[in-house]
N, C-alpha and C positions, 0 to 999 in steps of 0.2 A: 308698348302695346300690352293689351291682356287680351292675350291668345286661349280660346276654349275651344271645348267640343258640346255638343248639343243634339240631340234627336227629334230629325224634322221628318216628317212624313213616313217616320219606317225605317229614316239611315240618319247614318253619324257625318253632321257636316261641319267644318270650321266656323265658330263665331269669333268677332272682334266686340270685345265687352266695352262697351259705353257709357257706363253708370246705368241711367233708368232704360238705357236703348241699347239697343246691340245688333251689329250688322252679320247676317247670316251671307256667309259667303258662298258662289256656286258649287254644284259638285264636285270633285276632285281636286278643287283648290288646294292648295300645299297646308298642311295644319302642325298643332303644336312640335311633332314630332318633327317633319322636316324643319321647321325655324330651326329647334336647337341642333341640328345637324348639319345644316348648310349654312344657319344666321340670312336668310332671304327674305331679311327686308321686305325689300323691293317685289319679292314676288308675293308672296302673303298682299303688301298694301294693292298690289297693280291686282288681284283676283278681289279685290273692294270693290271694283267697277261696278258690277255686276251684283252686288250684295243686295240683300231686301233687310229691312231696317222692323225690328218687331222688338216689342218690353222687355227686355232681359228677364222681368217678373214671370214672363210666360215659358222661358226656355226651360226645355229638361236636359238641366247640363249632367255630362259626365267627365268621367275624370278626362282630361287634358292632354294626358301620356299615355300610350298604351304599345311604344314598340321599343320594352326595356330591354338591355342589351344582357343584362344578368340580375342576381340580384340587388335588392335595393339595399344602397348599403347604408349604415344608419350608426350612430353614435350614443356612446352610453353613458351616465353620470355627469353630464357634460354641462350642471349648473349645481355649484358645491350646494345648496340648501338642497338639492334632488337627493345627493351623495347622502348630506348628513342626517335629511327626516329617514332614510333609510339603515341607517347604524341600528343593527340590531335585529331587523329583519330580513338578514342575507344570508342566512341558515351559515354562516360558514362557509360559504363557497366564495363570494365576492372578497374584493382587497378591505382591511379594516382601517388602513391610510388611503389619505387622496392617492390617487394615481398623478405619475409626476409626466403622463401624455396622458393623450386622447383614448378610448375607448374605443373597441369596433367591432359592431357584428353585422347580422344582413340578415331581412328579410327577403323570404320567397319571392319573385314575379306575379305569384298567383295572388298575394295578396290585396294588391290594387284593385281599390274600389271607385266609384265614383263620388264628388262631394256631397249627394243628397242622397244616396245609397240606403238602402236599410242593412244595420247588420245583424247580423246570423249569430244570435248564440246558442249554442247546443251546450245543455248541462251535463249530457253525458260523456262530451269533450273535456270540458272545464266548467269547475264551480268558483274559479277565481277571474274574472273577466273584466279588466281595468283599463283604463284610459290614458294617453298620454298627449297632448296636443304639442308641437314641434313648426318648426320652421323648416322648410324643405327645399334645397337648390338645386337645381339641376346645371350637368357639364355641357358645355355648348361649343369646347373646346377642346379637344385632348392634351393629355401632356403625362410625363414624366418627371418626376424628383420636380414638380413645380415651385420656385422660391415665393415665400409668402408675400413678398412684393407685388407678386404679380398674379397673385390667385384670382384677384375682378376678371383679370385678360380670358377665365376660360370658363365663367358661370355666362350660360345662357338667360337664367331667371329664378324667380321663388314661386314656394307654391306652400299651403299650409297641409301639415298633414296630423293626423290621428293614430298613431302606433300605440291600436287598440293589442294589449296583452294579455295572457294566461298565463297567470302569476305560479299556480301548482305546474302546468308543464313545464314555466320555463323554468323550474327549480328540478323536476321528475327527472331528467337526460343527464346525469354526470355534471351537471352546472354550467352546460353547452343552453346558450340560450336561443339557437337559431328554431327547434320545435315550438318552442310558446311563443315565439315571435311571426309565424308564418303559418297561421292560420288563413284557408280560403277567406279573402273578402275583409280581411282583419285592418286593414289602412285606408283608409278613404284619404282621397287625394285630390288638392285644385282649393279654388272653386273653377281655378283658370291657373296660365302660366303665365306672370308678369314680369315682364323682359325687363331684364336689369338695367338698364337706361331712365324707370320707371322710379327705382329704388335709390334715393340719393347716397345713403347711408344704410345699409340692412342694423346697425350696430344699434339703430335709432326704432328699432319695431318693437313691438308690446307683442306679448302672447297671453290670450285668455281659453279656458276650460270653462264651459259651462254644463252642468247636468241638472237639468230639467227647471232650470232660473237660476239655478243656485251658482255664485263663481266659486269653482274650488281651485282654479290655475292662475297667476298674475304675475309677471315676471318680465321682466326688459330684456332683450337681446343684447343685452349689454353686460348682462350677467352670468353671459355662459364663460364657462372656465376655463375653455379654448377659444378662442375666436374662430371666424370662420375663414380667416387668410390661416390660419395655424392650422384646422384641420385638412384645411383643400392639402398645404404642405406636408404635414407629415402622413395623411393616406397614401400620396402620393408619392411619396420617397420609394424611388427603385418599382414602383406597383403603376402601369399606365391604367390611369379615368382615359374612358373616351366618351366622345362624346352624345351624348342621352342617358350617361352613369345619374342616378338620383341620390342625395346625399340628404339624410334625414339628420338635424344637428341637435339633437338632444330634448328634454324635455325639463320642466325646471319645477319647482317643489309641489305641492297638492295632490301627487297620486294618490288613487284608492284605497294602494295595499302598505301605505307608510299613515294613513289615518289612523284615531283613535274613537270610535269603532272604525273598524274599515268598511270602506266604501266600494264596493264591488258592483257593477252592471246586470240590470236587470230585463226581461221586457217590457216595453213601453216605456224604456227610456230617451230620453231627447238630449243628444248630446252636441253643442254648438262650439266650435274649434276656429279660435277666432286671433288673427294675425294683423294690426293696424295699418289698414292702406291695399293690404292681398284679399280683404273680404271674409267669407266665413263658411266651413261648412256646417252642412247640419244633417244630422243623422240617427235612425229609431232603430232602436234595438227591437227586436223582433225574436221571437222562439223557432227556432225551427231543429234539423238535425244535418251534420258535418258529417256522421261516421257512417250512413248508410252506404251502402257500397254504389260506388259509380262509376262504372267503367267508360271510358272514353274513346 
């Protein structure tokens, strides 16, 4: 299944993505979040009964997840040409050898956006504002010290994501990179969640970046320098995923801030984040302001 969310009439209701059609399910039907918590099937298809069938072309999808359990946790370096266009621009702070494991940090909750989202840059945040497009799984399964054999057993599905960054903050903090990573609205996420049933081989997906026509990202998942049965295992070691944890697995050569000039985010930029077989998002960079104060 490719499980979304969508806004009909005012409210966020479950759709089942069809290609050119998509069945909007009735109210309070079970949505993406209950799937990867319960794996219900059966209940998501039996609330299809009832469903009204409209263009997917028309839907105003939003992101897919929205009841994270913590941060999103995400992976770094995790395709050696990312590693090595960057030799030279890691002030110092980063390892100057491969790392001989995975990578790990995490983004905020807050920053979950939706796949057609506009996003926020504020210059007076950050004047380094860069792109990363990633392959993104979610746990549908919890576990502990999971052996890599059996990592399929507890992914619910994929999703593509944008771990849009600020390259000066996430350098500004001690070389702690969770502040430049965890900007409001900074990850658009989906276009949908496509249930790993869907995905024969994840090993076998393409990843593309596109800014504003131009491809600056192209890379196989097959290239990432841990796999994704290696990473589910060793996050996992002694640390329980439970499940609706989101795992972002890396991103692979063409960022912004490893360019020669570099390539930085602007407004009115069209940035399309694109994963073969999960769809694509697409997302305009917009001006506005992050630092004004907001009390909640």
């Amino acid at each position: 299944m490719r499980i979304g969310a969508a806004e009909v009439d005012g409210a966020r209701r479950t759709v089942l993505i069809e290609r050119e059609s998509s069945l909007v399910l009735p109210a309070g039907a079970p949505d993406a979040d209950d799937y990867v918590r319960d794996q219900a099937v059966g209940t998501v298809l039996a609330a299809a009964d009832g469903a009204v069938r409209v263009p997917t072309a028309d839907l105003r999808l939003r992101a897919p997840l929205r009841r994270v359990n913590r941060d999103v946790l995400c992976t770094g370096w995790n395709y050696w040409s990312h590693f090595e266009e960057s030799a030279g621009k890691r002030e110092g702070q980063d390892p100057a050898e491969r790392p001989t494991h995975p990578t790990f940090f995490t983004k905020g909750p807050g920053t979950i956006a939706g796949p057609y989202d506009d996003i926020v840059l504020d210059p007076e945040l950050s004047t380094k504002w860069d792109y990363e497009v990633e392959l993104a799984l979610v746990i549908g399964r919890g576990g502990r010290s999971i052996p890599a054999e059996r990592a399929a057993d507890h992914i619910a599905g994929y999703l593509i994501a944008n771990d849009v960054s600020q390259r000066d903050l996430q350098r500004a903090h001690g070389g702690q990179w969770l502040k430049g990573k965890s900007i409001d609205g900074s990850l658009p996420l989906g276009p949908w969640l496509t249930t790993i049933d869907e995905v024969a081989d994840a090993s076998g997906l393409r990843l593309e970046f596109e800014l504003n026509g131009r491809l600056l990202q192209d890379a196989g998942v097959a290239q990432m320098a841990f796999d994704i049965p290696t990473l589910i295992a060793e996050l996992s070691r002694g640390m329980t995923l439970q499940a609706g944890d989101v795992l972002l697995t890396g991103t692979p050569a063409g960022i912004g801030n490893a360019r020669e000039p570099q390539v930085f985010l602007k407004p009115g930029d069209m940035l399309v984040s694109r994963v073969s077989g999960l769809g694509e998002l697409r997302n305009t960079v917009v001006a506005g302001s992050l630092t004004d104060y907001l009390p909640l």
